[in-house]
C-alpha positions as CSV (number, residue, x, y, z in Angstrom):
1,X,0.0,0.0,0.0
2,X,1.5,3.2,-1.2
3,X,0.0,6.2,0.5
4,X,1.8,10.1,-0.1
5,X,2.1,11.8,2.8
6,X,1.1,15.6,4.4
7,X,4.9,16.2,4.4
8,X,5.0,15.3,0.4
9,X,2.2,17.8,0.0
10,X,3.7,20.3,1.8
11,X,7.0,19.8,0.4
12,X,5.3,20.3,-3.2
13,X,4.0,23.8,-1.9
14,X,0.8,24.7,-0.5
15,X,0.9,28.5,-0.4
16,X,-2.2,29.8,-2.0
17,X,-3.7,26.8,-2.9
18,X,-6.7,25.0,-1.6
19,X,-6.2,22.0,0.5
20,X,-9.6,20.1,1.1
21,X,-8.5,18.1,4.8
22,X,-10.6,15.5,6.6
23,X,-11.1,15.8,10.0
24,X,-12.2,14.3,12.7
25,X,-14.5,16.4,14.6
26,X,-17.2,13.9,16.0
27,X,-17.1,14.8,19.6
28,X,-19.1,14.5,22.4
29,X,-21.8,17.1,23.4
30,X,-23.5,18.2,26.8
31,X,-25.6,20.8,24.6
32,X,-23.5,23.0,23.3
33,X,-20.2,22.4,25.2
34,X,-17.7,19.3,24.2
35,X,-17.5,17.6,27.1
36,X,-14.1,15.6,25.7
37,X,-12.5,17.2,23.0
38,X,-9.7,14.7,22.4
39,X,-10.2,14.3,18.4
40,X,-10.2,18.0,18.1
41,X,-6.8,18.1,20.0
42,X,-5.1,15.2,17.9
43,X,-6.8,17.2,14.6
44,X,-5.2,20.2,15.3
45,X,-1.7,19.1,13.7
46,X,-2.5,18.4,10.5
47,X,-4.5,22.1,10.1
48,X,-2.1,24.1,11.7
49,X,0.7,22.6,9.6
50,X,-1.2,23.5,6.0
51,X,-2.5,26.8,7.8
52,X,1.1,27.7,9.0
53,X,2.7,26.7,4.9
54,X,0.2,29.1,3.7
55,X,-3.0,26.9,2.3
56,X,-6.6,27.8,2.3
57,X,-7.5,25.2,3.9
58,X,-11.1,23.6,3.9
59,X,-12.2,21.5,6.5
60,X,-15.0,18.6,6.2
61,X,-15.6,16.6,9.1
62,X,-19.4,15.2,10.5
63,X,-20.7,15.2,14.0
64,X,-23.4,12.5,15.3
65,X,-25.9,10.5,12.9
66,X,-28.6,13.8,11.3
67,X,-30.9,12.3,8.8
68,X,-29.7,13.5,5.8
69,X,-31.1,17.3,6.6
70,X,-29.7,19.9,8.5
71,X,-30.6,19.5,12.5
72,X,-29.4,22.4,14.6
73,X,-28.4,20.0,17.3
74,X,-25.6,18.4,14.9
75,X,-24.5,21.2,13.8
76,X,-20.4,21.6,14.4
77,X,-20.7,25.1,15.5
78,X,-19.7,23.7,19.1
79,X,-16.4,21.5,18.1
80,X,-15.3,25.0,15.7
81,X,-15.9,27.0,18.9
82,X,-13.5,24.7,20.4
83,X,-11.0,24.2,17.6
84,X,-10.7,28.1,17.6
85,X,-10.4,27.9,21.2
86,X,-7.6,25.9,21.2
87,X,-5.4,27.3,18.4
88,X,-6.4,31.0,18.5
89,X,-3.9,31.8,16.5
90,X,-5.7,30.3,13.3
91,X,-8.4,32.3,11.5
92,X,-11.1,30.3,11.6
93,X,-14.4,29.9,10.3
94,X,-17.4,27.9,9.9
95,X,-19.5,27.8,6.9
96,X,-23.4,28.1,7.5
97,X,-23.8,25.0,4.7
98,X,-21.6,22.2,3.0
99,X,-21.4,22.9,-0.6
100,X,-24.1,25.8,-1.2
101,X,-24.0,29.0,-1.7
102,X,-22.5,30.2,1.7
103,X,-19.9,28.0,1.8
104,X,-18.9,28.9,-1.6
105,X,-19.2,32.6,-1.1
106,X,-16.7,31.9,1.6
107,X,-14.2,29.7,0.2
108,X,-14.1,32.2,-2.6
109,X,-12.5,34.6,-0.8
110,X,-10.7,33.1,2.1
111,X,-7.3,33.9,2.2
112,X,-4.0,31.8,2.6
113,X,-3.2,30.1,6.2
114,X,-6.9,30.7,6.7
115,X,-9.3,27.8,8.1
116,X,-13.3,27.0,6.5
117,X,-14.8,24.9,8.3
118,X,-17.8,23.4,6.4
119,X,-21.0,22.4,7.6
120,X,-21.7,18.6,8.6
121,X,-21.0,16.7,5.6
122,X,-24.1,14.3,6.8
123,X,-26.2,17.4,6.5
124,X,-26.1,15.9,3.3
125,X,-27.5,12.5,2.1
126,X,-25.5,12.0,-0.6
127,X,-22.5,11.9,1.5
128,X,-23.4,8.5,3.3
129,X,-25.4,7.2,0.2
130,X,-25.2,3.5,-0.8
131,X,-25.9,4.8,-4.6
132,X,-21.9,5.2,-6.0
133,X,-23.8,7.7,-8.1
134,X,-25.0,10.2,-5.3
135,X,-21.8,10.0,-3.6
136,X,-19.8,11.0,-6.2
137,X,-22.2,14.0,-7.1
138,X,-21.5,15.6,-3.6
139,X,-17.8,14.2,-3.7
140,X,-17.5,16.7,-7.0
141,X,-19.5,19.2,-5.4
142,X,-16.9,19.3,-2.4
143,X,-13.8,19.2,-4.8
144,X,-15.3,22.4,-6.9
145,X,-14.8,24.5,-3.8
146,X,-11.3,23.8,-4.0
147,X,-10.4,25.4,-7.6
148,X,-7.6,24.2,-10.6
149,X,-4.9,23.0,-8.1
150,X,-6.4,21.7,-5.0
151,X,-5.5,18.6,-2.8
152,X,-7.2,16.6,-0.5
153,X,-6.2,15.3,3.0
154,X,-7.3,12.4,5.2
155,X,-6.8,12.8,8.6
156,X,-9.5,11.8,10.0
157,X,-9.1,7.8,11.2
158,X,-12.4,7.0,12.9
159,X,-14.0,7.9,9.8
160,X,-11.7,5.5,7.2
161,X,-13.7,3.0,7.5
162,X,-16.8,4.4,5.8
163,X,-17.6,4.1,2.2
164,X,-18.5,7.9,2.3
165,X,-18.3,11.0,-0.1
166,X,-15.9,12.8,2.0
167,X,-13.7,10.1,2.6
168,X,-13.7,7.5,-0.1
169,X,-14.8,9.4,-3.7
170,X,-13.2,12.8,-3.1
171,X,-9.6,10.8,-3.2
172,X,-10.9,9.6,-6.8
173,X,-10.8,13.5,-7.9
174,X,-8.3,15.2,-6.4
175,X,-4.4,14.5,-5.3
176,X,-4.9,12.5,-2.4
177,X,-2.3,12.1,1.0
178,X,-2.5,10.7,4.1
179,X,-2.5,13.2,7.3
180,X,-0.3,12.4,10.1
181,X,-3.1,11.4,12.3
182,X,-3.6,8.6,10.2
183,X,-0.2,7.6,9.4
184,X,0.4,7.7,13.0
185,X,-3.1,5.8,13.9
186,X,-1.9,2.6,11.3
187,X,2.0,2.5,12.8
188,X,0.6,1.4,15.9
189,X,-2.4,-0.7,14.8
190,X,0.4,-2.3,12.7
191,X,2.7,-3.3,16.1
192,X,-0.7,-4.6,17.4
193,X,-1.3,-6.9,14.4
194,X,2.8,-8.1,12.7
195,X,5.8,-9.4,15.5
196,X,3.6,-8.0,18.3
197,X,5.5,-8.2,21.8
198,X,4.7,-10.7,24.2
199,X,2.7,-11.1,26.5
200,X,-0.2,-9.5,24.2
201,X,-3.4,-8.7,26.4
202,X,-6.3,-7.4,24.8
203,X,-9.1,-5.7,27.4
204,X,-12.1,-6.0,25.7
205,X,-15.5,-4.1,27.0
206,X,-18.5,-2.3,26.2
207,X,-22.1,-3.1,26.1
208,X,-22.3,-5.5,23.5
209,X,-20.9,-8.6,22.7
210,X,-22.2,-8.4,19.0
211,X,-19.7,-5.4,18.2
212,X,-16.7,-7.2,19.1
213,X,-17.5,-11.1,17.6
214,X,-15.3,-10.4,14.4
215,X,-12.4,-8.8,16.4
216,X,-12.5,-11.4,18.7
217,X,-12.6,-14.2,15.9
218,X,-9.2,-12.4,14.7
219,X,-7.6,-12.6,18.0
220,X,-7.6,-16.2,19.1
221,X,-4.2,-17.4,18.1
222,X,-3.0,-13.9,18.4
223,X,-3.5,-12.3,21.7
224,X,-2.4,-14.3,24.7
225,X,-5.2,-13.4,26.8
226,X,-8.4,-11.9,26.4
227,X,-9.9,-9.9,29.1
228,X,-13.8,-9.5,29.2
229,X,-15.8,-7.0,31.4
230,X,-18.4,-4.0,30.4
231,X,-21.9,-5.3,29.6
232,X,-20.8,-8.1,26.7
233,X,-19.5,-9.9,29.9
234,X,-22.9,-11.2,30.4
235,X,-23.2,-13.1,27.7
236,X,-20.3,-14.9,28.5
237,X,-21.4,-16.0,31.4
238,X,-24.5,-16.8,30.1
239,X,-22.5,-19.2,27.6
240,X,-20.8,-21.0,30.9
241,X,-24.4,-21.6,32.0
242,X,-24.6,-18.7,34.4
243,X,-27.3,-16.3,35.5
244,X,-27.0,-13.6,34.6
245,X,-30.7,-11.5,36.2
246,X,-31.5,-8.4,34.4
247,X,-28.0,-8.2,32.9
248,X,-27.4,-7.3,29.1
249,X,-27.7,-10.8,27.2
250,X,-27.7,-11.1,23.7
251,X,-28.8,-14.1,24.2
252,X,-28.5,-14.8,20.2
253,X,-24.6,-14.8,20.6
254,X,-24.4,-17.5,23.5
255,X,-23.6,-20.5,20.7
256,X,-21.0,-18.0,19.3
257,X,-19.3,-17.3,22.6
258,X,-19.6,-20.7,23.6
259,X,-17.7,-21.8,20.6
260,X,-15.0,-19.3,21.4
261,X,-14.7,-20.4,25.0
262,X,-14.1,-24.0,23.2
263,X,-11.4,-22.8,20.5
264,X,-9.4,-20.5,22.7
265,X,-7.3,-22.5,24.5
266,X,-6.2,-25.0,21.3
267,X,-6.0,-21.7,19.6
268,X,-3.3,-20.5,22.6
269,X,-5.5,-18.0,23.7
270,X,-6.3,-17.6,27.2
271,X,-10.1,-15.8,28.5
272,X,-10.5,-14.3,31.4
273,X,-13.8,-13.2,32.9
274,X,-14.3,-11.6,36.4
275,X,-15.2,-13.3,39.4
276,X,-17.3,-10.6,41.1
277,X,-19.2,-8.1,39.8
278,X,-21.0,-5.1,40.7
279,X,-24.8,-5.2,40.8
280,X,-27.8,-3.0,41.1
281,X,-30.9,-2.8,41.4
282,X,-31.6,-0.5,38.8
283,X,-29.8,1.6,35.8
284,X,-28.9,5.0,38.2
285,X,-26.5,7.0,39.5
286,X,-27.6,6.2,42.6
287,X,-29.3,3.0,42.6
288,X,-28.4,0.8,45.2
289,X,-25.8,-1.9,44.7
290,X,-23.5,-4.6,46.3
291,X,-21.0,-6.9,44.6
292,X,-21.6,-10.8,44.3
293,X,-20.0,-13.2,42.8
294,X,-20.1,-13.3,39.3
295,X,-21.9,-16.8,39.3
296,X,-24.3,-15.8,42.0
297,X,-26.0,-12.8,40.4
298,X,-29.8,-13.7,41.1
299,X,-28.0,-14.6,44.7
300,X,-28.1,-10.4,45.4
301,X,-30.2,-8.8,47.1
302,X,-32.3,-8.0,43.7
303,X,-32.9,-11.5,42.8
304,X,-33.6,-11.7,39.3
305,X,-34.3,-8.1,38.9
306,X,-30.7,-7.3,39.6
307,X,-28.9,-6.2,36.9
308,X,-24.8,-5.8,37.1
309,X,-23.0,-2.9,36.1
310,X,-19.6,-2.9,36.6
311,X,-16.8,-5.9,37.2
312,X,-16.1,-6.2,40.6
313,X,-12.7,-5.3,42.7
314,X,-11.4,-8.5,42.9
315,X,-11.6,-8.9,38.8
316,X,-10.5,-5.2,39.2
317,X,-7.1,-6.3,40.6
318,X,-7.1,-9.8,38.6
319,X,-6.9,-7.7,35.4
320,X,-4.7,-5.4,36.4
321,X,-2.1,-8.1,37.3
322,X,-2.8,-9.4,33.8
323,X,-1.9,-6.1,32.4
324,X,1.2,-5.4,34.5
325,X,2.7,-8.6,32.7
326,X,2.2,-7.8,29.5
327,X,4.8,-6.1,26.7
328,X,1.6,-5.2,25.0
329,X,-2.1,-4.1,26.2
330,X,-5.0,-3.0,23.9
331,X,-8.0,-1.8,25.3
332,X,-11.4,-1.3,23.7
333,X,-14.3,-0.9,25.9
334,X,-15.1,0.5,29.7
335,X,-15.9,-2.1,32.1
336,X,-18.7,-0.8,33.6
337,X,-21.2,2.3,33.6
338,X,-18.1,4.5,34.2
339,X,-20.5,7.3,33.6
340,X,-21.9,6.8,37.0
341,X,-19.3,7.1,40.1
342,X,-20.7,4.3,41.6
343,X,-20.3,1.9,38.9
344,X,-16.5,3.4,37.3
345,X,-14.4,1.5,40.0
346,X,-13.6,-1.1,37.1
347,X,-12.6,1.2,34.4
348,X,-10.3,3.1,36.8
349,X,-8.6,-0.6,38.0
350,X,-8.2,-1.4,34.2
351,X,-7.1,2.7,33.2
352,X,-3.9,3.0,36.3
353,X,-3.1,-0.8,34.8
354,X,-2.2,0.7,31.5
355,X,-1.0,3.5,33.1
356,X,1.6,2.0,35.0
357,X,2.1,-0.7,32.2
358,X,2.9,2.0,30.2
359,X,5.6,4.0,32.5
360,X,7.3,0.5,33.2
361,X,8.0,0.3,29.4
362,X,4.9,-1.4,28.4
363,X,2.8,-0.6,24.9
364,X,0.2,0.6,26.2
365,X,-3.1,1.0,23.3
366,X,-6.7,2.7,24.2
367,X,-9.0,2.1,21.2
368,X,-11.0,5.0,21.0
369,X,-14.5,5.9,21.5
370,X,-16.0,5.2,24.7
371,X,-12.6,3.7,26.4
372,X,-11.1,7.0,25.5
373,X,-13.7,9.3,27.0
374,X,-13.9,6.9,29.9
375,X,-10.1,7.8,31.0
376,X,-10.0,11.5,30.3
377,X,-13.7,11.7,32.5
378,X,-12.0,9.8,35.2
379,X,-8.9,12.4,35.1
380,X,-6.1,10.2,33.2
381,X,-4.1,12.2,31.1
382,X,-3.4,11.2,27.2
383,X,0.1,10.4,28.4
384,X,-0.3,8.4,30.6
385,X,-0.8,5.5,27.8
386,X,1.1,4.7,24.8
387,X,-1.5,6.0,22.1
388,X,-4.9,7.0,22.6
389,X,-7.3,5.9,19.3
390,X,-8.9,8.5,17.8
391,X,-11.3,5.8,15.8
392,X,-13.1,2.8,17.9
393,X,-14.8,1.3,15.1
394,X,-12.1,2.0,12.6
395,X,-9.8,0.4,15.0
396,X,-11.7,-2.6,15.6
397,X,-12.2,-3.7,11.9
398,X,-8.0,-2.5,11.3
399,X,-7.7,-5.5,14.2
400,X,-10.2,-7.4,12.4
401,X,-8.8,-7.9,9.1
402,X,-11.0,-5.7,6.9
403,X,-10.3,-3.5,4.3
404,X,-10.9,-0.1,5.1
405,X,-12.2,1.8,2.3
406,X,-10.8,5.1,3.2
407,X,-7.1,4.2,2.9
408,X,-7.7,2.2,-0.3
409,X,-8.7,5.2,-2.3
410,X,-6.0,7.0,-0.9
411,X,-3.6,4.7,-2.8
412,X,-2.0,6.0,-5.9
């Protein structure tokens, strides 16, 4: 795979030309505040670097899941707010529509080592259109705005995986390069997939099992041990013949799991599941809640009404001694309701695992999306871990084998 680079583009010359870069700007929202504006942060490279060589650089990037239409409440008003926040020195602006006549009034006549931001691309249906047709229409509608000699730039990894206009048919009509970000994001998927360092220990979480079925297929044989917690943990011990109460339970994927509990160990490949959990005797903040054993569930207090909600401290410690003797930790998932103080004890145990893992030498991996906010809401800094993912689901299918569509068009 041959991908040109930001640093080839910028050592062609950028000065007075438009450079169409996407970003990653799908952050989390509390109204109109950003409540963890890590992607902005690790965005902010890329632009400042074709701002700074004198670019007019044009910005695409989506926030949440709008229907095709404009929704105020998607609008990335809030994450440009930030973005100027954070780099005041860039000239920043947002565009008040994607490709119409606003945003090319203002491209028109932005000046270099300017930033214009457009308007959520999925504002616009085309852009996440299964008809190769539409997509291509607002793909050419997006590289007009960029004149005779523009360029376009990927840096936006959690979105590489979509078969989308702004990711995967503009790099069919302009000069296309990969953004740092990216580069940076595949280098360390890379050590997690070829000559990986033993002991490999992948922390996997989150509510459902169903999401991670393909990664996990791709990791027996590979990873040493698997660790299991967040809701999905339910449904493996539904598979062992547990009970699990009001738990999660996809209870479609118990022959699935079951058949991975069977294949792990001739694969080499060691699961571990807690012992205790954490359960409650409803979804709150402040429900009330005791830790059982994780075979004793309907044994609680709350019977079979009890649902569980974090892993409890003693799988807390277990996995953190896994961690500390490992050379290499992905982790993709919280293990519990971290949201809620009550029910975050398991997250923390797994987050100062990586931590220290990490300062004692350790490579140290946090695959985006919820594990990602989970450590910056419970006050771990982004250094405290090898790499922080910028792209959950784009990570998951790199460590699943798949093709991502956004990096094959980039090739040239």
């Amino acid at each position: 795979m041959t991908l040109h680079t930001l640093s080839e583009l910028i050592d062609e010359g950028v000065r007075g030309r438009y450079v169409l870069i996407r970003s990653d700007l799908n952050v989390p929202l509390d109204g109109s505040h950003v409540t963890d504006d890590g992607r902005i942060r690790a965005s902010l490279p890329g632009i400042k670097e074709l701002a700074d060589a004198g670019a007019k650089v044009l910005l695409s990037a989506h926030l949440g899941r709008p229907k095709g239409t404009p929704e105020a409440k998607y609008s990335l008003a809030p994450a440009v707010a930030r973005l100027a926040e954070l780099a005041p020195e860039l000239n920043v602006t947002l565009a008040a529509d994607t490709t119409g006549p606003a945003a090319q009034a203002a491209a028109a006549t932005l000046a270099d080592g300017s930033v214009l931001v457009l308007e959520n691309v999925r504002f616009d249906a085309r852009e996440t259109s299964k008809d190769d047709g539409e997509r291509a229409a607002f793909a050419a509608e997006l590289a007009s705005l960029t004149g005779e000699h523009g360029a376009y730039v990927d840096d936006a990894f959690g979105a590489v995986h979509r078969k989308h206009a702004s990711v995967y048919d503009i790099a069919k009509l302009l000069p296309s390069y990969q953004g740092d970000l990216v580069r940076t994001e595949l280098e360390v998927l890379r050590k997690l997939t070829t000559n990986t360092e033993r002991p490999y220990v992948v922390v996997l979480g989150g509510s459902k099992v169903s999401d991670k079925l393909a990664v996990i297929e791709n990791l027996l044989g590979k990873a040493d041990t698997i660790l299991v917690g967040g809701g999905m943990l339910f449904t493996f011990l539904a598979a062992q013949g547990h009970k699990v109460g009001a738990s999660l339970l996809e209870a479609d994927q118990i022959p699935v799991v079951k058949d991975y509990l069977a294949r792990a160990a001739a694969a080499g490949t060691t699961f571990v599941l807690p012992t205790d959990v954490v359960v409650a005797a409803s979804f709150a903040a402040d429900a009330a809640h005791e830790t059982v054993p994780a075979d004793a569930i309907e044994s609680s207090s709350f019977a079979a009404s009890g649902l569980g909600l974090d892993i409890g401290p003693v799988s807390g410690a277990a996995f953190a001694a896994a961690i500390l003797e490992a050379k290499t930790v992905f982790w993709n998932g919280p293990m519990g309701v971290f949201e809620f103080a009550a029910f975050a004890e398991g997250t923390r145990a797994v987050a100062s695992a990586l931590r220290a893992a990490s300062s004692g030498g350790g490579f140290t991996v946090v695959g985006g999306g919820d594990s990602a906010a989970a450590v910056r809401t419970l006050g771990f800094a982004d250094s405290d871990f090898g790499h922080i993912s910028t792209g959950g689901g784009a990570s998951l299918e790199f460590l699943e084998g798949k093709e991502l569509p956004g990096l094959s068009a980039l090739e040239r």
